[in-house]
Every structure is written in structure tokens, then in C-alpha cells.
mmCIF file of the C-alpha atoms, coordinates in Angstrom:
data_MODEL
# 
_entry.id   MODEL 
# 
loop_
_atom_site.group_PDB 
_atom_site.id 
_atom_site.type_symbol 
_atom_site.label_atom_id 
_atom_site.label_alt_id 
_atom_site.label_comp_id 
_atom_site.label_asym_id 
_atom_site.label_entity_id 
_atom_site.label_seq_id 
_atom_site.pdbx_PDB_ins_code 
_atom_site.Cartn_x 
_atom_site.Cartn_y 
_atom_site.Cartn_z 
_atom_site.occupancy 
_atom_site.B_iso_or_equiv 
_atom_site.pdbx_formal_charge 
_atom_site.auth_seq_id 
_atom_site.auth_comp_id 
_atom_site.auth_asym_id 
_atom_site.auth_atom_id 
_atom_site.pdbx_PDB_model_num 
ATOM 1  C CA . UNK A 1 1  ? 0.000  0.000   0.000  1.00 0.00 ? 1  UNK A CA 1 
ATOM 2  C CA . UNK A 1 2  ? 1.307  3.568   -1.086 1.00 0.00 ? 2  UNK A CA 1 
ATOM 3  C CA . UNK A 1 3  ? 0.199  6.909   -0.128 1.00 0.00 ? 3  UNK A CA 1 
ATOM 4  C CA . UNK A 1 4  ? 1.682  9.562   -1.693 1.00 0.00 ? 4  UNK A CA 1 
ATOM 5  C CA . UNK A 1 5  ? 5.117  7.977   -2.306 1.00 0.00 ? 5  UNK A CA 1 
ATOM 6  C CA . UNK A 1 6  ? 5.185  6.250   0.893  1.00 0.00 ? 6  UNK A CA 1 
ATOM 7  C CA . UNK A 1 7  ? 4.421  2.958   2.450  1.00 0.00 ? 7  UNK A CA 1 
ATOM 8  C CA . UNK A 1 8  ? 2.171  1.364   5.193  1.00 0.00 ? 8  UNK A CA 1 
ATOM 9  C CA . UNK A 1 9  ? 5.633  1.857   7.149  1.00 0.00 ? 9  UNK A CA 1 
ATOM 10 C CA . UNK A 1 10 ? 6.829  5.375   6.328  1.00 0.00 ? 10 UNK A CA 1 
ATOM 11 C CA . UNK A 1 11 ? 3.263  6.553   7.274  1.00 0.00 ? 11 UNK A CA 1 
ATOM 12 C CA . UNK A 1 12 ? 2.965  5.136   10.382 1.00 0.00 ? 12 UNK A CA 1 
ATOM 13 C CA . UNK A 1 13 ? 6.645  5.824   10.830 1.00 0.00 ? 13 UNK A CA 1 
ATOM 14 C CA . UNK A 1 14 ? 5.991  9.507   10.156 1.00 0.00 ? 14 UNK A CA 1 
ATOM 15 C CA . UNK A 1 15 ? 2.820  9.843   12.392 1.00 0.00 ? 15 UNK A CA 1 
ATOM 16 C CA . UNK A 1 16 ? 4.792  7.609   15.812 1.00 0.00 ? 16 UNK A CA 1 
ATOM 17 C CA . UNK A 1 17 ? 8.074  8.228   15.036 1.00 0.00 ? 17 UNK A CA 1 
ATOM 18 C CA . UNK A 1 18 ? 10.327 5.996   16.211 1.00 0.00 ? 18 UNK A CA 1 
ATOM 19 C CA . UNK A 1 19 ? 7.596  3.882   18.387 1.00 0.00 ? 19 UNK A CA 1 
ATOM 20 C CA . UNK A 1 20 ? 7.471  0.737   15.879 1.00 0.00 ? 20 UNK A CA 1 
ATOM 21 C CA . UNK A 1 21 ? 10.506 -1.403  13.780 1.00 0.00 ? 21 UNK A CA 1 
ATOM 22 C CA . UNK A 1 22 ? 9.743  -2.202  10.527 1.00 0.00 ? 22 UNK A CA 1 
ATOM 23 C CA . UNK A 1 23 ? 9.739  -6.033  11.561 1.00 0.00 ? 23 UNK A CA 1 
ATOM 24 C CA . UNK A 1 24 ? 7.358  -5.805  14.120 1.00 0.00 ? 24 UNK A CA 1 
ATOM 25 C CA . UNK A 1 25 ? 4.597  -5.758  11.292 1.00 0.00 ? 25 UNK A CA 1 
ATOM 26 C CA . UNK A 1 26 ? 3.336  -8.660  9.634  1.00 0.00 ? 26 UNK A CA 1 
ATOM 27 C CA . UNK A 1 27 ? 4.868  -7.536  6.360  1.00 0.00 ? 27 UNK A CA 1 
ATOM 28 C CA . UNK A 1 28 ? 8.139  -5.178  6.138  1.00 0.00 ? 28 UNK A CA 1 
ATOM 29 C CA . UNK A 1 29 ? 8.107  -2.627  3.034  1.00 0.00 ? 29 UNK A CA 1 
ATOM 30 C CA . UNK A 1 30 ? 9.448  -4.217  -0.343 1.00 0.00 ? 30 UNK A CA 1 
ATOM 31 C CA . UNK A 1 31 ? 12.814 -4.789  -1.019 1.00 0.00 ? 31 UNK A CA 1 
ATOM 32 C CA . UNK A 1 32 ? 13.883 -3.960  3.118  1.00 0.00 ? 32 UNK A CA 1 
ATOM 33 C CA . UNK A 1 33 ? 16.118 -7.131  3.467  1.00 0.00 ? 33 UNK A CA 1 
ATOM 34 C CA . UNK A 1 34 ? 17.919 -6.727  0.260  1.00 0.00 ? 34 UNK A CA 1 
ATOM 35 C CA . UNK A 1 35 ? 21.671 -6.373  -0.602 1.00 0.00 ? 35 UNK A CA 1 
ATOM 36 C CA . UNK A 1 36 ? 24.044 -4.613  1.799  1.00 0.00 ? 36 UNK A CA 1 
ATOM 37 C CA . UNK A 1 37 ? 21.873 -2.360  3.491  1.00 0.00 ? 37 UNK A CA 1 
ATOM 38 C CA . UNK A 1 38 ? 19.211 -5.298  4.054  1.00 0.00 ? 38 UNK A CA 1 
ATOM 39 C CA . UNK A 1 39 ? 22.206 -7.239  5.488  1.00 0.00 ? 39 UNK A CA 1 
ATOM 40 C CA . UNK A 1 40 ? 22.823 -4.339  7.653  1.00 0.00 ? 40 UNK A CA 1 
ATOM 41 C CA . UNK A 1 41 ? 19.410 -3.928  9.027  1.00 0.00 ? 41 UNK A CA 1 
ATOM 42 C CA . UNK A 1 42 ? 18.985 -7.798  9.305  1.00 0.00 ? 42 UNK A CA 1 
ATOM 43 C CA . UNK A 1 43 ? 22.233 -7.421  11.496 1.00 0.00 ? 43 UNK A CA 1 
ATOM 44 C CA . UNK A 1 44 ? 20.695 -4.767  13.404 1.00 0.00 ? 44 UNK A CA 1 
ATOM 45 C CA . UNK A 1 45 ? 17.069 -5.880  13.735 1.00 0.00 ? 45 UNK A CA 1 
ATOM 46 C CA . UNK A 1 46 ? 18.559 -9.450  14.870 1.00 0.00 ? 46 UNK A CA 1 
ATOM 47 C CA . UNK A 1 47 ? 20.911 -8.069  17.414 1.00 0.00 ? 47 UNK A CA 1 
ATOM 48 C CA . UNK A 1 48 ? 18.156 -5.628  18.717 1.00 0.00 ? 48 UNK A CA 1 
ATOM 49 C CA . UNK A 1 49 ? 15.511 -8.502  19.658 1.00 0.00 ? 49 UNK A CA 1 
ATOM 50 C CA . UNK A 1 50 ? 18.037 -10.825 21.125 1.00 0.00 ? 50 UNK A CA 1 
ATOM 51 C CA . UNK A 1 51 ? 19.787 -8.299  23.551 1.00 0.00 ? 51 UNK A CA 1 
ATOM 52 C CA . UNK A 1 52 ? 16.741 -5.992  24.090 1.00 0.00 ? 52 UNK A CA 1 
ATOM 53 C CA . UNK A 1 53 ? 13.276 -7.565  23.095 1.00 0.00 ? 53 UNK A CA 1 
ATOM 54 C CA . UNK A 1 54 ? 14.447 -11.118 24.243 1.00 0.00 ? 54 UNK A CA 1 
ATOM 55 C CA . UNK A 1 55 ? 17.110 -10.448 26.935 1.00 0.00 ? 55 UNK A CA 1 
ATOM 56 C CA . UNK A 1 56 ? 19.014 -13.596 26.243 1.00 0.00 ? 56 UNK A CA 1 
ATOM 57 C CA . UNK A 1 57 ? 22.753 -13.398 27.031 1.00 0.00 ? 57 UNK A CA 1 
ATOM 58 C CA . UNK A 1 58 ? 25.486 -14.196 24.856 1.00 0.00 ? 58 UNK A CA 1 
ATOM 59 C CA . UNK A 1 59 ? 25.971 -17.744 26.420 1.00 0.00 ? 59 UNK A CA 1 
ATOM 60 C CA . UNK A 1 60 ? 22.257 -18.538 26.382 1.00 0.00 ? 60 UNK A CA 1 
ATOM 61 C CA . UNK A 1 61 ? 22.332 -18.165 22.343 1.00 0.00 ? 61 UNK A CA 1 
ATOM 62 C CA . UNK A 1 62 ? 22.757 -21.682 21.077 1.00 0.00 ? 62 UNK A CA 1 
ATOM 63 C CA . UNK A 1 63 ? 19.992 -23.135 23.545 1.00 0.00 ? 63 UNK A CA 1 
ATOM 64 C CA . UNK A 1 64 ? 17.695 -20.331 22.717 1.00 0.00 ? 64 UNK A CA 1 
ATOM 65 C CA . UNK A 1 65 ? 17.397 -19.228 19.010 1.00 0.00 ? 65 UNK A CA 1 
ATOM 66 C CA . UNK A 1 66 ? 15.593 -21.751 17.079 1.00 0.00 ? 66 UNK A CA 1 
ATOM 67 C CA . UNK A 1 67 ? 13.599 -21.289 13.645 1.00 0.00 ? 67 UNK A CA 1 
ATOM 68 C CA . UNK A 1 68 ? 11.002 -20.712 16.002 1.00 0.00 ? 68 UNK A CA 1 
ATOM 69 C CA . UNK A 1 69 ? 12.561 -17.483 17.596 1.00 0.00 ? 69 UNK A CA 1 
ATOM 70 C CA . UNK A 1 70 ? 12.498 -16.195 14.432 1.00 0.00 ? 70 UNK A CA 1 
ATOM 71 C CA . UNK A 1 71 ? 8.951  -16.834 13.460 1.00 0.00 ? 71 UNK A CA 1 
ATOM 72 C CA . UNK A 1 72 ? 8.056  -15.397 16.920 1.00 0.00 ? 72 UNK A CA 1 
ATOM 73 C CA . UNK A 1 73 ? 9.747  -11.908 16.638 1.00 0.00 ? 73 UNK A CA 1 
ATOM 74 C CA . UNK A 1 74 ? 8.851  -11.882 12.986 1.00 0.00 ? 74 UNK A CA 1 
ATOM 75 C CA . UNK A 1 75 ? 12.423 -12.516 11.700 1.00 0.00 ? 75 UNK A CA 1 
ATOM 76 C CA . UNK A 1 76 ? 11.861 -15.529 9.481  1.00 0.00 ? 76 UNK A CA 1 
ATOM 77 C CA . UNK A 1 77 ? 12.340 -14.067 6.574  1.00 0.00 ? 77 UNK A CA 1 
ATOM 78 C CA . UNK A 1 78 ? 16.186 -13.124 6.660  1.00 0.00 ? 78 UNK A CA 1 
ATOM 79 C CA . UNK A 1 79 ? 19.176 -15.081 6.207  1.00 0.00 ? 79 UNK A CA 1 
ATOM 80 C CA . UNK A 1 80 ? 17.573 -17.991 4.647  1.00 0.00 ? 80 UNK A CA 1 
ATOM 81 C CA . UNK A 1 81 ? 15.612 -18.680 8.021  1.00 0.00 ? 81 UNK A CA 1 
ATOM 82 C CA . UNK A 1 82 ? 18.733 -20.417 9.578  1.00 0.00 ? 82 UNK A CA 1 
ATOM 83 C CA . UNK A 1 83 ? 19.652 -19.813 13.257 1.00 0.00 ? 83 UNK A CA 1 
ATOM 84 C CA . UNK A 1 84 ? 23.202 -20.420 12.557 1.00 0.00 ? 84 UNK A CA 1 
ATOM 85 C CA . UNK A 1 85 ? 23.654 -18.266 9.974  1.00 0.00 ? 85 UNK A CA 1 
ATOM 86 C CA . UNK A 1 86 ? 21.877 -15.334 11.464 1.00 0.00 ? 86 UNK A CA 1 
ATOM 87 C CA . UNK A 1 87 ? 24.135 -15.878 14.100 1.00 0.00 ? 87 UNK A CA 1 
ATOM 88 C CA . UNK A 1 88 ? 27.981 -16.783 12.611 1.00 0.00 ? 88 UNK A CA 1 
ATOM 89 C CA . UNK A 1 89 ? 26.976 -13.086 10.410 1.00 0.00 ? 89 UNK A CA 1 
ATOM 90 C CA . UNK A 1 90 ? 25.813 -11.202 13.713 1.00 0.00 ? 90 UNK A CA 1 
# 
């Protein structure tokens, strides 16, 4: 959905800025996880829900993120949905 040039995101973004992450919605705008600065925000959005949202510490990692910690924080769609490699790249 587009209004004016922007998104469902960049709307709501404008109106409560800085109150939602584009992952937190069931759909992120087109294109967001794509090339270099996808990677980048992938890094990001990962590293923001397992130290902030989540609260696991870094020894806690392996017995914690699963496919379904993805799916749960809506993250599944990065990094091919594999735990391992979200992790060995963050």
C-alpha cells in the first residue's frame, strides 16, 4: 500500500516516530532485506531482539534461538531462516 510515495511503514513511521521497527509488522516494506543495506538492518534488527526484546545473554544463544525465535519476533524471513547463519553473520 502507497500513499503519496510512501508505504504502510513510512506513514505510520511519520505519524509515531520511532515507536514501531519495521519487523514488528506482519509484512516489512518491499525490497527492506535486500543487498548490503538489508544485510545491515537484518544485522541490526537481529541483534536488537536478542539483547533488548528477548534479553538472552550471549551464552544462552545456542539453547535459545531456534527457527522458532524467528517466526516469533517476525524474523523468518532473513538469512535464509537459519539460526546459525543469522548468528555466525551477527
Amino acid at each position: 500500500m502507497e500513499l503519496h510515495g510512501w508505504n504502510y511503514y513510512g506513514i505510520i513511521e511519520n505519524t509515531y516516530p520511532g515507536k514501531f521497527r519495521p519487523w514488528e509488522f506482519q509484512h516489512v516494506p518491499n525490497g527492506y532485506w535486500k543487498g548490503e543495506e538489508g544485510s545491515n538492518r537484518a544485522i541490526q534488527a537481529v541483534q536488537y531482539v536478542i539483547e533488548v526484546d528477548a534479553g538472552i545473554t550471549l551464552h544462552k544463544i545456542p539453547s535459545t534461538i531456534n527457527h522458532h525465535f524467528f517466526k516469533n519476533y517476525r524474523l523468518g524471513g532473513i538469512f535464509a531462516q537459519s539460526p546459525f547463519n543469522v548468528i555466525d553473520t551477527v
